[in-house]
PDB file of N, CA, C and O in Angstrom:
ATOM      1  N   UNK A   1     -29.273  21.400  -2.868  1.00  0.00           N
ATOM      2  CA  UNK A   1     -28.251  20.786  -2.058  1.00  0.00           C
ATOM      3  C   UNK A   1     -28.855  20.353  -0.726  1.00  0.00           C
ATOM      4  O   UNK A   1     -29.519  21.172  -0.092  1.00  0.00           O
ATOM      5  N   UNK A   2     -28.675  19.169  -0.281  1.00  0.00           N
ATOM      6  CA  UNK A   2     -29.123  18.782   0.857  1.00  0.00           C
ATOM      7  C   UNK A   2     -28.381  19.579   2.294  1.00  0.00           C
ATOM      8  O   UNK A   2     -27.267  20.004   2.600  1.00  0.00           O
ATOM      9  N   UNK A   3     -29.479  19.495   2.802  1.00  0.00           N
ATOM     10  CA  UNK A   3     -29.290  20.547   4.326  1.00  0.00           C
ATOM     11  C   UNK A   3     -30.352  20.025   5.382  1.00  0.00           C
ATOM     12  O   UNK A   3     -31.517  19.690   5.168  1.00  0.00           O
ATOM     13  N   UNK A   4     -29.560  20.046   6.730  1.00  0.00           N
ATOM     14  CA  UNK A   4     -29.934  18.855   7.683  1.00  0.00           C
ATOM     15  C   UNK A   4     -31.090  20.028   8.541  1.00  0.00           C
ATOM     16  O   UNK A   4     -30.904  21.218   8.796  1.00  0.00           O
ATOM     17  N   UNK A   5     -32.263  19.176   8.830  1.00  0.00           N
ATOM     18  CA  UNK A   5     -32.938  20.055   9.714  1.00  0.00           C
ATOM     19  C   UNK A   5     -32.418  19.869  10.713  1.00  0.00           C
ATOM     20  O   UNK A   5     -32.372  20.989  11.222  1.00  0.00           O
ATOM     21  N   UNK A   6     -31.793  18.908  11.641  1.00  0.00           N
ATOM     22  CA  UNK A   6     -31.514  18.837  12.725  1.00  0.00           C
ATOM     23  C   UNK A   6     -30.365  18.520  12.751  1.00  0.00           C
ATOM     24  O   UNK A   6     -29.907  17.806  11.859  1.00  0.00           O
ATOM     25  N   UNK A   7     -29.516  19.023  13.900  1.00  0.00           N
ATOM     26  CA  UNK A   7     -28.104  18.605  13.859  1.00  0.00           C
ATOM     27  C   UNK A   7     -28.007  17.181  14.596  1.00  0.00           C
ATOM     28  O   UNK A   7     -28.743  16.725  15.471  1.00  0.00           O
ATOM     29  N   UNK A   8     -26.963  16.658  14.027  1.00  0.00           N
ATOM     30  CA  UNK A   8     -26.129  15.427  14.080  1.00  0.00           C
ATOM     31  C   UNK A   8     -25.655  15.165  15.297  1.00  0.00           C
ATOM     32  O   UNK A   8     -24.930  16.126  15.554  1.00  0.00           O
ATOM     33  N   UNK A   9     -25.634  14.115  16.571  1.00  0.00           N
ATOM     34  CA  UNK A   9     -24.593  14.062  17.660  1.00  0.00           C
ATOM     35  C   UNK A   9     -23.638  13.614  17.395  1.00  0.00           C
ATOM     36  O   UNK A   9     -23.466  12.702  16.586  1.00  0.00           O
ATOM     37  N   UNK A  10     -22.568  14.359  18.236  1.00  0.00           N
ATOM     38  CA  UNK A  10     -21.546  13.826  17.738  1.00  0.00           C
ATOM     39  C   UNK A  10     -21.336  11.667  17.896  1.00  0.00           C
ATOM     40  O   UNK A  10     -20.887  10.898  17.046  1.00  0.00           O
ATOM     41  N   UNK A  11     -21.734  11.432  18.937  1.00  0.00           N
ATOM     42  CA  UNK A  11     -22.317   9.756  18.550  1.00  0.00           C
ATOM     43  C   UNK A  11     -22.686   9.405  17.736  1.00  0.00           C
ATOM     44  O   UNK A  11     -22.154   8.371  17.330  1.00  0.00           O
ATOM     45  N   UNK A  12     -23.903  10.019  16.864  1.00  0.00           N
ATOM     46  CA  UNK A  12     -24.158   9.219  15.219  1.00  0.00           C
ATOM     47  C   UNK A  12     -22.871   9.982  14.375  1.00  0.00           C
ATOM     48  O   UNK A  12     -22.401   9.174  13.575  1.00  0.00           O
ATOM     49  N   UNK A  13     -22.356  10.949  14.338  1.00  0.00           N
ATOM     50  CA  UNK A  13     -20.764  11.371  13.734  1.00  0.00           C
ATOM     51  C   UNK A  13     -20.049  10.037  13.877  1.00  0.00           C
ATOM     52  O   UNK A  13     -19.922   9.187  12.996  1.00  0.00           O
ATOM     53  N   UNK A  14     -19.580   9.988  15.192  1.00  0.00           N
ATOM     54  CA  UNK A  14     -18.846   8.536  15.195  1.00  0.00           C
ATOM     55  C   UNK A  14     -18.924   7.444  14.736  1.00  0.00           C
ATOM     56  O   UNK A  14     -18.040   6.853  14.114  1.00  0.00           O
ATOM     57  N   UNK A  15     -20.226   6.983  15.053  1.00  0.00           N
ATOM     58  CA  UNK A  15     -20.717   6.088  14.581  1.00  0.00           C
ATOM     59  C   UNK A  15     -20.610   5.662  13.082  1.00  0.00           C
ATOM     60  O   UNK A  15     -20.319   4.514  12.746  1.00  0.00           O
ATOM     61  N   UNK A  16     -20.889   6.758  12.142  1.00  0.00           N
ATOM     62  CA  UNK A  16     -20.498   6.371  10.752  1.00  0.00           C
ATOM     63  C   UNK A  16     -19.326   6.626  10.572  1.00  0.00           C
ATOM     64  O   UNK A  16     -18.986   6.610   9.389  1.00  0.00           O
ATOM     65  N   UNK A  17     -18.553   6.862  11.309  1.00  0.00           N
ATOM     66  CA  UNK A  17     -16.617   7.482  10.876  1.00  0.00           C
ATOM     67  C   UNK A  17     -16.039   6.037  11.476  1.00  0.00           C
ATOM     68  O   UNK A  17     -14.827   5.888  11.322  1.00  0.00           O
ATOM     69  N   UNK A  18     -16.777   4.919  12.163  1.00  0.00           N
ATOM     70  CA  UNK A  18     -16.038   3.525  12.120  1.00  0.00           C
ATOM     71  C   UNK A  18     -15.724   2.871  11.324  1.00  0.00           C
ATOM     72  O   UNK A  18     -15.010   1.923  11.650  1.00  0.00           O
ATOM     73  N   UNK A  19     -15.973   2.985  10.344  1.00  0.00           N
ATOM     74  CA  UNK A  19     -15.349   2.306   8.790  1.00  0.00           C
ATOM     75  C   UNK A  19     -14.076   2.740   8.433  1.00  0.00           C
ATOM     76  O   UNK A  19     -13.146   2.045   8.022  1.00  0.00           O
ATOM     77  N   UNK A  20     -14.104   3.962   8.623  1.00  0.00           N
ATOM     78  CA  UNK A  20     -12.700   4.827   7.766  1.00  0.00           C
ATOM     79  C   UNK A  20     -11.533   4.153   9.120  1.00  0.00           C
ATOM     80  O   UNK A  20     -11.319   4.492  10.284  1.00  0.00           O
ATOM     81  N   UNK A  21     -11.054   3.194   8.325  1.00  0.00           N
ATOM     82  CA  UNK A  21      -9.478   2.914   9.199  1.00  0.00           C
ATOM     83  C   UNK A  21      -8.553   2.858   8.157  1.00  0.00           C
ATOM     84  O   UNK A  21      -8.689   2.538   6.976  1.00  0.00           O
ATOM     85  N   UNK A  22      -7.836   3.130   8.638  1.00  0.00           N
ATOM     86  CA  UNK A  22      -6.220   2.708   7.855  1.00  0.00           C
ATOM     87  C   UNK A  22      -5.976   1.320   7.931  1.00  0.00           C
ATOM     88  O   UNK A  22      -6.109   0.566   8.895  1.00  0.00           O
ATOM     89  N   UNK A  23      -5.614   1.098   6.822  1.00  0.00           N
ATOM     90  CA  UNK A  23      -5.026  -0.773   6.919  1.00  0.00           C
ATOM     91  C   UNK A  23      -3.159  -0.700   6.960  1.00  0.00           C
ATOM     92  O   UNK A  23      -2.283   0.134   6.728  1.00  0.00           O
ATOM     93  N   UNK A  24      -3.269  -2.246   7.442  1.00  0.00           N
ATOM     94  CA  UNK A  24      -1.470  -2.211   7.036  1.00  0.00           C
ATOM     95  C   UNK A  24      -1.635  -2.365   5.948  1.00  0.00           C
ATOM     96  O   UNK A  24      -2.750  -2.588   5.477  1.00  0.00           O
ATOM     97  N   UNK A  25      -0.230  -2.259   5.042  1.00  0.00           N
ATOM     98  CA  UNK A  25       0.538  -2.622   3.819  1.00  0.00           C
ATOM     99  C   UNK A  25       0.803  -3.626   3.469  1.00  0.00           C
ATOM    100  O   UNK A  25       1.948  -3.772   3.041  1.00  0.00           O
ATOM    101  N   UNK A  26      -0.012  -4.654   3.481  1.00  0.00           N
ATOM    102  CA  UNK A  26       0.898  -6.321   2.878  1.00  0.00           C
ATOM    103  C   UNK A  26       1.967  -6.450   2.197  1.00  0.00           C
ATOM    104  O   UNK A  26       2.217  -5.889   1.130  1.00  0.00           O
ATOM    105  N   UNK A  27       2.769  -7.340   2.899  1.00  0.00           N
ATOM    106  CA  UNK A  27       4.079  -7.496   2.379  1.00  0.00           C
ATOM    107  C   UNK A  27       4.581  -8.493   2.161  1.00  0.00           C
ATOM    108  O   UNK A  27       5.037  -9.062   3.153  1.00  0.00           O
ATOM    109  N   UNK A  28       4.745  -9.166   0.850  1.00  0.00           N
ATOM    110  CA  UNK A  28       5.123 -10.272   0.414  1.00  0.00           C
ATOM    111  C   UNK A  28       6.678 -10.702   0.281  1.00  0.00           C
ATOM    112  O   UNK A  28       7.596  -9.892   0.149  1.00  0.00           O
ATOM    113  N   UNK A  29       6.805 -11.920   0.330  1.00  0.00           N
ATOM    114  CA  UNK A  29       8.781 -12.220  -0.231  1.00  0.00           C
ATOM    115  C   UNK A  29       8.441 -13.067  -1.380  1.00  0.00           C
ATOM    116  O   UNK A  29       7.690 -13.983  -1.715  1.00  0.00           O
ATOM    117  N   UNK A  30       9.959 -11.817  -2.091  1.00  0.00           N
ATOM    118  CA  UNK A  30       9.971 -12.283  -3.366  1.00  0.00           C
ATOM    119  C   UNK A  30      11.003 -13.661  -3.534  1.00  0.00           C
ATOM    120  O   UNK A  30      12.192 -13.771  -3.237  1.00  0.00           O
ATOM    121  N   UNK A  31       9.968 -14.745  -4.183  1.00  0.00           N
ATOM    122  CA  UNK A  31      10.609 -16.442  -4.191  1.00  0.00           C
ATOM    123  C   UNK A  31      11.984 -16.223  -4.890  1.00  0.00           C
ATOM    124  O   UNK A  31      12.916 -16.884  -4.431  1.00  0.00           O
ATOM    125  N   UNK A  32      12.206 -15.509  -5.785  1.00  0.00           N
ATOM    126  CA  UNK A  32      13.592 -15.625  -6.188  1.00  0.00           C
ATOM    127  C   UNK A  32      14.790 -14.906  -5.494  1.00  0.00           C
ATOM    128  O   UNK A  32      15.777 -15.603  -5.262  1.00  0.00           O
ATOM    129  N   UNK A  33      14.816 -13.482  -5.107  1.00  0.00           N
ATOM    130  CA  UNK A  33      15.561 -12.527  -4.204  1.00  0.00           C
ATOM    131  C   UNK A  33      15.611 -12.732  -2.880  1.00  0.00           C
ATOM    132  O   UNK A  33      16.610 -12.541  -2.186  1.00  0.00           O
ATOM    133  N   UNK A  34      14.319 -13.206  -2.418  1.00  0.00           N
ATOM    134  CA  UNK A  34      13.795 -13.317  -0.704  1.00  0.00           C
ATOM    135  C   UNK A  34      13.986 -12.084  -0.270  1.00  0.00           C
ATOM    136  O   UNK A  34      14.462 -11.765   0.820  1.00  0.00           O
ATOM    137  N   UNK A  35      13.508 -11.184  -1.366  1.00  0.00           N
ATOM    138  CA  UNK A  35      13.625  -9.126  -0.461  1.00  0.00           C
ATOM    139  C   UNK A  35      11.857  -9.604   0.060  1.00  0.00           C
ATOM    140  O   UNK A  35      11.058 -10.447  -0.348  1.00  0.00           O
ATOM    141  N   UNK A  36      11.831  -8.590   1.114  1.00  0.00           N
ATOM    142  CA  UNK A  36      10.385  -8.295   1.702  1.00  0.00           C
ATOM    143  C   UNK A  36      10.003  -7.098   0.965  1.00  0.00           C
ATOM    144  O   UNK A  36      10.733  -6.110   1.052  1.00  0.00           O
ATOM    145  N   UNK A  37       8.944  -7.064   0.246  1.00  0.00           N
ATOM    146  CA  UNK A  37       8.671  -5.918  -0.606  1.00  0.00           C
ATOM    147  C   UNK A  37       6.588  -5.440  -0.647  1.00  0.00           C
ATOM    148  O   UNK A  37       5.678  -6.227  -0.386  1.00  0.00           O
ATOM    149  N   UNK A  38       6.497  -4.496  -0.907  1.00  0.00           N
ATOM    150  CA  UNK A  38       4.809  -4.345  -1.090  1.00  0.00           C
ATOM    151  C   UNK A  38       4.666  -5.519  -1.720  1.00  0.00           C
ATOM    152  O   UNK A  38       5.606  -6.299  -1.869  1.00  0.00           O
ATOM    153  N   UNK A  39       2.757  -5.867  -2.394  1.00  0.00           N
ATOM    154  CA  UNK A  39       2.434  -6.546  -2.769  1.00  0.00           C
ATOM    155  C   UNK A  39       1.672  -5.941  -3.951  1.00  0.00           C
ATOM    156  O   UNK A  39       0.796  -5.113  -3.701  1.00  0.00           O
ATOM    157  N   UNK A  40       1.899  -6.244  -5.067  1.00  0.00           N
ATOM    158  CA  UNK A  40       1.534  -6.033  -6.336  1.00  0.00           C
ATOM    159  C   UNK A  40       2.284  -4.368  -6.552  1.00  0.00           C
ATOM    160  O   UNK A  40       1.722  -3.427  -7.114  1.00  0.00           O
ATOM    161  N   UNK A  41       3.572  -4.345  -5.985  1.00  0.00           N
ATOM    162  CA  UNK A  41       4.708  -3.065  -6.660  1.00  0.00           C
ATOM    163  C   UNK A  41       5.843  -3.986  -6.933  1.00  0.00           C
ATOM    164  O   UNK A  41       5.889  -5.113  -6.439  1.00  0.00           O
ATOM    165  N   UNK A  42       6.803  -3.481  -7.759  1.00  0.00           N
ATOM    166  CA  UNK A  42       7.896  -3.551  -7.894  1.00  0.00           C
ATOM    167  C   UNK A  42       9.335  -3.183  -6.975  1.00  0.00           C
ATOM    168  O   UNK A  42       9.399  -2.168  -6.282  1.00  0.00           O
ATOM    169  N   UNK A  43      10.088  -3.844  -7.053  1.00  0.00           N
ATOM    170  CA  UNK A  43      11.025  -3.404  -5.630  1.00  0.00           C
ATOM    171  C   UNK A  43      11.956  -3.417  -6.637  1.00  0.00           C
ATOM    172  O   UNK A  43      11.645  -3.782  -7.770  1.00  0.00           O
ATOM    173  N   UNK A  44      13.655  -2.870  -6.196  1.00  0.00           N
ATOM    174  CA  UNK A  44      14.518  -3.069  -6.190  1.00  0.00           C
ATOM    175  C   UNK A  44      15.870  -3.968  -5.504  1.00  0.00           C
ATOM    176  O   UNK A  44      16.246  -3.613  -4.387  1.00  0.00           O
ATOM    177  N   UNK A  45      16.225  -4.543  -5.844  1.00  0.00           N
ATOM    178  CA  UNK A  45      17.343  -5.485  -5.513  1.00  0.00           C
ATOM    179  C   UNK A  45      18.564  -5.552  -6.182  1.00  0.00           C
ATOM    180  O   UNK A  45      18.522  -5.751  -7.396  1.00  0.00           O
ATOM    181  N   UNK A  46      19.923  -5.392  -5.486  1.00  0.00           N
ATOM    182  CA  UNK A  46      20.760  -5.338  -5.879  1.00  0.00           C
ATOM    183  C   UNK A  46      20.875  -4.388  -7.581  1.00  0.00           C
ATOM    184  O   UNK A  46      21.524  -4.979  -8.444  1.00  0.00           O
ATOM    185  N   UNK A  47      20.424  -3.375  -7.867  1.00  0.00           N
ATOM    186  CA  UNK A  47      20.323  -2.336  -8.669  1.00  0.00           C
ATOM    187  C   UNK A  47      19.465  -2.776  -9.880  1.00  0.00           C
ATOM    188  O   UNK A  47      19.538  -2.130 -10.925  1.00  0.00           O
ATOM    189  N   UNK A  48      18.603  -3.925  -9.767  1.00  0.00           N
ATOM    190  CA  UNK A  48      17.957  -4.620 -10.812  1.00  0.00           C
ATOM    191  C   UNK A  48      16.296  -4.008 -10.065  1.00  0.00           C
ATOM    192  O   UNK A  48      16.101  -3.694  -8.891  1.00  0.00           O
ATOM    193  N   UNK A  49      15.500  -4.000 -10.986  1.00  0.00           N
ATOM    194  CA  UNK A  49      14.424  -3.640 -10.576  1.00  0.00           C
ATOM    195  C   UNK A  49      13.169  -5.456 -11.033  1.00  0.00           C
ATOM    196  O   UNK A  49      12.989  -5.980 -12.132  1.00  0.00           O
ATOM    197  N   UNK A  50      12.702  -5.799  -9.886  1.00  0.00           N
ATOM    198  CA  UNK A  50      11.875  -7.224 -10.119  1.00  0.00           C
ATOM    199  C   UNK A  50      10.116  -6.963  -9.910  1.00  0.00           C
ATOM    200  O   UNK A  50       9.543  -6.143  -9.194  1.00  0.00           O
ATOM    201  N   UNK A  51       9.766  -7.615 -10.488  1.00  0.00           N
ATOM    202  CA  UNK A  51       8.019  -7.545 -10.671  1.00  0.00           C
ATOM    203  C   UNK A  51       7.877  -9.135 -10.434  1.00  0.00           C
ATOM    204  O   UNK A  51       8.229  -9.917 -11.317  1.00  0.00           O
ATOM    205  N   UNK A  52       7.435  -9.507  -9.410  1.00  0.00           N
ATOM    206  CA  UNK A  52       6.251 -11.104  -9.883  1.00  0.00           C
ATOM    207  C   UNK A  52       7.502 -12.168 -10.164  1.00  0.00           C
ATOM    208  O   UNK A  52       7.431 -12.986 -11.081  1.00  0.00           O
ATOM    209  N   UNK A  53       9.027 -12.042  -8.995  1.00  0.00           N
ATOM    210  CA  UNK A  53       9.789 -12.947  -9.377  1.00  0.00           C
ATOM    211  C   UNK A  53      10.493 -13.005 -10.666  1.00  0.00           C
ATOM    212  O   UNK A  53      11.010 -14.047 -11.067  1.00  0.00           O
ATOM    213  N   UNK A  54      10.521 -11.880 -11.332  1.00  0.00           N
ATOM    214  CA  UNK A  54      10.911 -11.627 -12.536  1.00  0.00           C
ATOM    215  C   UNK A  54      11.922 -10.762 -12.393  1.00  0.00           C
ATOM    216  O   UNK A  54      12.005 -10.547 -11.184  1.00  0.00           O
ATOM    217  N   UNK A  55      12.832 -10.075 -13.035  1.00  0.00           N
ATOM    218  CA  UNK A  55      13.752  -8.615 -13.503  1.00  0.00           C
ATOM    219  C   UNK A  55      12.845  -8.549 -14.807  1.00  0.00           C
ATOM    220  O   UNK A  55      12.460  -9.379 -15.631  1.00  0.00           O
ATOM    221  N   UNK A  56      12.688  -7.259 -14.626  1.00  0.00           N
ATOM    222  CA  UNK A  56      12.134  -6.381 -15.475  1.00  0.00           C
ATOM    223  C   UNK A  56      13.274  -5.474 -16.175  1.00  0.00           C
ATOM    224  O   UNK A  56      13.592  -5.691 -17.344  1.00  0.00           O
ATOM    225  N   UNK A  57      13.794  -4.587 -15.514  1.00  0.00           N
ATOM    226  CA  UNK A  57      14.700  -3.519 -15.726  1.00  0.00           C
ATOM    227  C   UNK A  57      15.938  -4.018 -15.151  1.00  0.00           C
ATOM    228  O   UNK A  57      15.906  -4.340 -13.963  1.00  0.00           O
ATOM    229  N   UNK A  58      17.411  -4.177 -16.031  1.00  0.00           N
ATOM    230  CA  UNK A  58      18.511  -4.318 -15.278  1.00  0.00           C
ATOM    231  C   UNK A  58      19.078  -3.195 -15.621  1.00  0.00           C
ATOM    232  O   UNK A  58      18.809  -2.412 -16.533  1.00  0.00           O
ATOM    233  N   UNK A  59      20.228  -3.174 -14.473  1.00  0.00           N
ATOM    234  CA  UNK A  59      20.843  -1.722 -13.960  1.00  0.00           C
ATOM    235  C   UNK A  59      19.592  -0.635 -13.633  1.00  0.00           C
ATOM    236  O   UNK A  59      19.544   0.497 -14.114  1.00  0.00           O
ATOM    237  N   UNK A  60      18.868  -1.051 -12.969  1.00  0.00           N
ATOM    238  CA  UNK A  60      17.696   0.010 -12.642  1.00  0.00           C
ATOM    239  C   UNK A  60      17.981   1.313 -11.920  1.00  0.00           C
ATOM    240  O   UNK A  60      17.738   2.494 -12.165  1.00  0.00           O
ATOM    241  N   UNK A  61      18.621   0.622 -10.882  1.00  0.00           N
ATOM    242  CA  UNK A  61      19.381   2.129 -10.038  1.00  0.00           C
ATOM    243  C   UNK A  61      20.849   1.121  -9.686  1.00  0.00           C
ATOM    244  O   UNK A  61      21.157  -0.071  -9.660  1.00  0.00           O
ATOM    245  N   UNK A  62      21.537   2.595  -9.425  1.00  0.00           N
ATOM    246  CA  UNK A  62      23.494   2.301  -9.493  1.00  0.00           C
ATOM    247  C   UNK A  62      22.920   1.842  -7.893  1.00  0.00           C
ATOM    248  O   UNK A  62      21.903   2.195  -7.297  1.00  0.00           O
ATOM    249  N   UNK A  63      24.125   0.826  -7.456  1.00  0.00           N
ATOM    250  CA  UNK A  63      24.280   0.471  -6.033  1.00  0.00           C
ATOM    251  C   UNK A  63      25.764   1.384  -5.784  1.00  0.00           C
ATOM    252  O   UNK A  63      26.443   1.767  -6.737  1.00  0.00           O
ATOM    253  N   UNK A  64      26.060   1.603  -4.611  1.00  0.00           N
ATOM    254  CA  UNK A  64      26.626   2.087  -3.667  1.00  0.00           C
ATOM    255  C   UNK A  64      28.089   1.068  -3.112  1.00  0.00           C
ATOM    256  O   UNK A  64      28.770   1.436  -2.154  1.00  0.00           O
TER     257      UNK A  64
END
């Protein structure tokens, strides 16, 4: 197992921990509903569940 002869500053620590960011969530509108939803998930609308401008599942979840 690898094992460091010399310790690390915390500056070269940092230095390679600049990559790791969090991104936003892209969020697309769907052309037929116009809901704002993730991008490449499925949303719900009006109790129908849509993929890619499509219904997939109707009566997906009861509305209120």
């Amino acid at each position: 197992m690898a094992h460091p002869k010399r310790r690390h500053s915390s500056t070269r620590r940092d230095k390679r921990r600049t990559h790791y960011k969090a991104t936003a969530v892209t969020l697309s509108t769907d052309a037929q509903t116009g809901e704002v939803h993730e991008r490449h998930h499925a949303h719900v609308f009006e109790g129908n569940l849509y993929y890619k401008g499509q219904m997939v599942v109707e009566n997906y979840a009861k509305t209120a």
